[in-house]
N, CA, C and O of each residue as an XYZ file, in Angstrom:
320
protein
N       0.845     -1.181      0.000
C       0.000      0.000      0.000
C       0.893      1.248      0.000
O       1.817      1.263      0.814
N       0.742      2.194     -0.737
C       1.430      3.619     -1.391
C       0.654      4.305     -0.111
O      -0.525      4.137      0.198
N       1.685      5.162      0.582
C       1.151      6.015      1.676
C       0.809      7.563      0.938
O       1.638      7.792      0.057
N      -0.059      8.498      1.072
C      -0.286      9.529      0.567
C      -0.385     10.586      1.301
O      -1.034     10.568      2.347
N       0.247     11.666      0.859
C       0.433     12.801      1.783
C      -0.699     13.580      2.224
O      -1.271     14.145      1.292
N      -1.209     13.785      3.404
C      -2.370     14.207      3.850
C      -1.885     15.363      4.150
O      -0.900     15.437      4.885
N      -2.770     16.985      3.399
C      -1.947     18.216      3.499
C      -3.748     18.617      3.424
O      -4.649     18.086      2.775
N      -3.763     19.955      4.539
C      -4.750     21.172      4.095
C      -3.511     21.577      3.873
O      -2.504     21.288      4.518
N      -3.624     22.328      2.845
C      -2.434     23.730      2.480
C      -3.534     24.778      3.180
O      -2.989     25.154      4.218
N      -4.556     25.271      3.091
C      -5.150     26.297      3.825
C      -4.431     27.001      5.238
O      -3.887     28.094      5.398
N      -4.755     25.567      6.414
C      -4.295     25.607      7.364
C      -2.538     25.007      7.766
O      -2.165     24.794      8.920
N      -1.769     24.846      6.678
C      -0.866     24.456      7.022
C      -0.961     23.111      7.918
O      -0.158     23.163      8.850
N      -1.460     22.334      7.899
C      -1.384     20.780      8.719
C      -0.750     19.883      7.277
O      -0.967     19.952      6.067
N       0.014     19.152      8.040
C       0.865     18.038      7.122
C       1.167     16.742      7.992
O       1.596     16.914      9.133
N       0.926     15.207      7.419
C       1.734     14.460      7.869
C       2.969     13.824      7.048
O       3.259     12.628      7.033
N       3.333     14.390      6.678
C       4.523     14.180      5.959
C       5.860     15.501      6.483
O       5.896     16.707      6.238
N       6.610     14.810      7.093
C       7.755     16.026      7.461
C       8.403     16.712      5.691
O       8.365     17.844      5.209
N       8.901     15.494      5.198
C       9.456     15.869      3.928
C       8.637     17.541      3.054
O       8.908     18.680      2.674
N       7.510     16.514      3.168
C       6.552     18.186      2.960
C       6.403     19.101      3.242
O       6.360     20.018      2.422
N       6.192     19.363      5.091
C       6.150     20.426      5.671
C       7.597     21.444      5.331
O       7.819     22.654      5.275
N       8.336     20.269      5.164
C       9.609     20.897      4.735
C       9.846     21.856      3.403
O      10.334     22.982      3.309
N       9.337     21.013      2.480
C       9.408     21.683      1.411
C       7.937     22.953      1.677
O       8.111     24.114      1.309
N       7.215     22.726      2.027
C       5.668     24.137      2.393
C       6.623     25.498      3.391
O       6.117     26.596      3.621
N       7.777     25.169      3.773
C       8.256     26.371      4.852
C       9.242     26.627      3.451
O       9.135     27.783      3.043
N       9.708     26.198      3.049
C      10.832     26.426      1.883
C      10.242     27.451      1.239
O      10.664     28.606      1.301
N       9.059     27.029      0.469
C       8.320     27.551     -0.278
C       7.615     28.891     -0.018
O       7.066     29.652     -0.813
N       7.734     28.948      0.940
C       7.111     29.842      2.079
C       7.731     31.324      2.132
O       7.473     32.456      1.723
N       8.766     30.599      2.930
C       9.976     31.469      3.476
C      10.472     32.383      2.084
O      11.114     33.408      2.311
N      10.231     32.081      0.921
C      11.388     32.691     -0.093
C      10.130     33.169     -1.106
O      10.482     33.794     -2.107
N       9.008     32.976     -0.963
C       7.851     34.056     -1.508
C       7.672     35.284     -0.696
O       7.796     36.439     -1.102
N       7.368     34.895      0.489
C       7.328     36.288      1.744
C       8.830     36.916      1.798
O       9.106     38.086      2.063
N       9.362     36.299      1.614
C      10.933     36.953      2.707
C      11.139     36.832      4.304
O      11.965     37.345      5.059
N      10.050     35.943      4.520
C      10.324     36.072      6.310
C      10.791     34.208      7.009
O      10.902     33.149      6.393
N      10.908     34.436      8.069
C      11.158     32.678      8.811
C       9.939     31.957      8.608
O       8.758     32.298      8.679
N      10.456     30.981      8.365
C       8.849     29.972      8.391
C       9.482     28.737      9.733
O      10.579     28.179      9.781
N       8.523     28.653     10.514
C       9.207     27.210     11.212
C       8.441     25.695     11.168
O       7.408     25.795     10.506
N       8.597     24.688     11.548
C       7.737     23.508     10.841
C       7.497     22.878     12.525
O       8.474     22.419     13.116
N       6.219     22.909     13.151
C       6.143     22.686     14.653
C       4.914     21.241     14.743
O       3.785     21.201     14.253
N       5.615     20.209     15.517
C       4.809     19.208     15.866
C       3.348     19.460     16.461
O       3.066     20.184     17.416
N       2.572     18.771     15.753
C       1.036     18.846     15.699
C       0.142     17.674     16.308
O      -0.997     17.269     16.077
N       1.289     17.261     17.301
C       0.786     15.562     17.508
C       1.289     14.021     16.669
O       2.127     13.750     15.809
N       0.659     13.539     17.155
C       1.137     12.305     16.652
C       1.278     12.277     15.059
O       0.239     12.235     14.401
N       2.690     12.301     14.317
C       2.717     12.185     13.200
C       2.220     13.449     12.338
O       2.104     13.333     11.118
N       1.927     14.663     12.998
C       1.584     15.595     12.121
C       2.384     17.019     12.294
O       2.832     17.258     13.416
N       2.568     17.893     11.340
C       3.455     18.796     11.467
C       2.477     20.335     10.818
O       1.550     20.241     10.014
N       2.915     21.462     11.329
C       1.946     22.390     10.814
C       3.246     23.189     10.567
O       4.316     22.802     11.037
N       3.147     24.206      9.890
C       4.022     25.023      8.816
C       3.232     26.716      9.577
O       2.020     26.923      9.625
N       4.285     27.664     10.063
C       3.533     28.594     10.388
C       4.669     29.373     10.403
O       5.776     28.848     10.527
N       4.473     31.028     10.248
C       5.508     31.973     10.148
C       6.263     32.530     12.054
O       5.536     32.950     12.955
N       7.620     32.371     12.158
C       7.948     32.791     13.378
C       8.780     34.186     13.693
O       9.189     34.985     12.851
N       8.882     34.243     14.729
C       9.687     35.659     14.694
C      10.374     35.210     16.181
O       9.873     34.409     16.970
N      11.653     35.938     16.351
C      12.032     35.544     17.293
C      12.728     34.062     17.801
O      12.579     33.386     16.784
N      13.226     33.411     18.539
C      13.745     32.227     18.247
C      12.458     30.678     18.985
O      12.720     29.974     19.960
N      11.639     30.623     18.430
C      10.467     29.816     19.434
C      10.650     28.496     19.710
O      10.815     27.686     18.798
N      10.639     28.113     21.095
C      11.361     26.636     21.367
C      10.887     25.623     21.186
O      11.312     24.620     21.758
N       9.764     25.591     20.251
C       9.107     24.452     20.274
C       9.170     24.205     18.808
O       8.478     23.267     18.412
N      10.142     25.125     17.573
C      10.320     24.660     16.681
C      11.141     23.808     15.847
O      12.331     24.120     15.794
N      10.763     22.802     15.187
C      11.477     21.943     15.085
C      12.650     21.639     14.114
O      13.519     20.767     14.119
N      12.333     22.787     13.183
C      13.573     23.479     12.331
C      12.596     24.575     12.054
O      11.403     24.631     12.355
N      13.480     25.589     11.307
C      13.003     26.984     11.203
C      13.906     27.194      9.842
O      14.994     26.649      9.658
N      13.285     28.040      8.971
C      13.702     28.028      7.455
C      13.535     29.706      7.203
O      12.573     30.474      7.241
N      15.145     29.875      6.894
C      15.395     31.306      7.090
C      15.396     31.681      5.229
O      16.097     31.037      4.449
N      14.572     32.703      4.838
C      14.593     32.852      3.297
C      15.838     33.516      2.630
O      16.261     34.439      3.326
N      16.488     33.330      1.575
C      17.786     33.812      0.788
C      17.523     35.390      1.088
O      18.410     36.062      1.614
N      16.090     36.033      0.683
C      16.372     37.498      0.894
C      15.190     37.875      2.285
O      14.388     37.130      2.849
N      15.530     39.428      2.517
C      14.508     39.777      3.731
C      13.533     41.036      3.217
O      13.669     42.109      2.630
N      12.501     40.256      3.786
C      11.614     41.019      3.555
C      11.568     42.932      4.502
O      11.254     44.082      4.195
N      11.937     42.417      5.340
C      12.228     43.587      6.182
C      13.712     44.653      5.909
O      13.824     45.849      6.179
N      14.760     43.695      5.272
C      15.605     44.590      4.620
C      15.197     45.243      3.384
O      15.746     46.333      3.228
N      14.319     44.861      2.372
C      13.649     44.923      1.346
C      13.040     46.620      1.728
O      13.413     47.670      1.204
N      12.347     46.490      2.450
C      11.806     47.919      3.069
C      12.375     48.501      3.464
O      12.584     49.517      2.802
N      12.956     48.414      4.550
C      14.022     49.353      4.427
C      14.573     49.868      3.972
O      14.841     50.967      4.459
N      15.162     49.480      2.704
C      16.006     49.833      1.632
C      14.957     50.933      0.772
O      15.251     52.110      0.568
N      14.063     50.472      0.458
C      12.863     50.998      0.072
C      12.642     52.904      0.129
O      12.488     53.903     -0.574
N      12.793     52.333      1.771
C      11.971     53.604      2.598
C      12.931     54.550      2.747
O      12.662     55.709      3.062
N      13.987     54.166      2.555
C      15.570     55.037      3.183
C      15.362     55.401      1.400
O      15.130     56.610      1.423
N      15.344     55.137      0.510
C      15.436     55.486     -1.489
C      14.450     57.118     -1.319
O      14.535     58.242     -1.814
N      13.556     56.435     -0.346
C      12.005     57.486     -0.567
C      12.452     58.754      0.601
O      11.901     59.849      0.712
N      13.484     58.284      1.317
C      13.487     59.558      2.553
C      14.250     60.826      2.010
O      14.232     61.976      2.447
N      15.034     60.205      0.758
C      16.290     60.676      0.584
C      16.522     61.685     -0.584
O      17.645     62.146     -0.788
C-alpha cells in the first residue's frame, strides 16, 4: 500500500515532514520572512511563520532574501 500525503495547504497541517519541509521552503522565499515547521501531535506537522527564536520549533527556514531589509532599503530610497 502507497502512503499519501495528507496536506490542508489552507491551514498548514501536514503528515509528511518531507513536505512540511518543502511548504516552509516555499514559504519562506515568496514572503521573505522565517517559516518554522512545529509538531502537531502524533505524526503531524503544521508550517507557520515565526519571529524571534520559538522553542518548540522543530527546524526553522530562514529565506535567501529579507523582507524587512527589502523595506528598508525601500523607505531610506524614498526619505532621501
Amino acid at each position: 500500500m502507497t502512503h499519501t500525503t495528507n496536506c490542508r495547504r489552507r491551514s498548514s497541517f501536514t503528515d509528511d515532514a518531507a513536505h512540511a519541509l518543502r511548504m516552509a521552503e516555499e514559504r519562506a522565499e515568496i514572503a521573505g520572512r522565517r517559516y518554522g515547521i512545529f509538531s502537531a501531535g502524533l505524526g503531524r506537522y503544521r508550517v507557520a511563520r515565526v519571529a524571534g527564536n520559538p522553542a518548540g520549533a522543530l527546524e526553522i527556514v530562514t529565506p535567501s532574501w529579507s523582507y524587512d531589509a527589502e523595506y528598508r532599503a525601500q523607505k531610506a530610497g524614498e526619505a532621501a
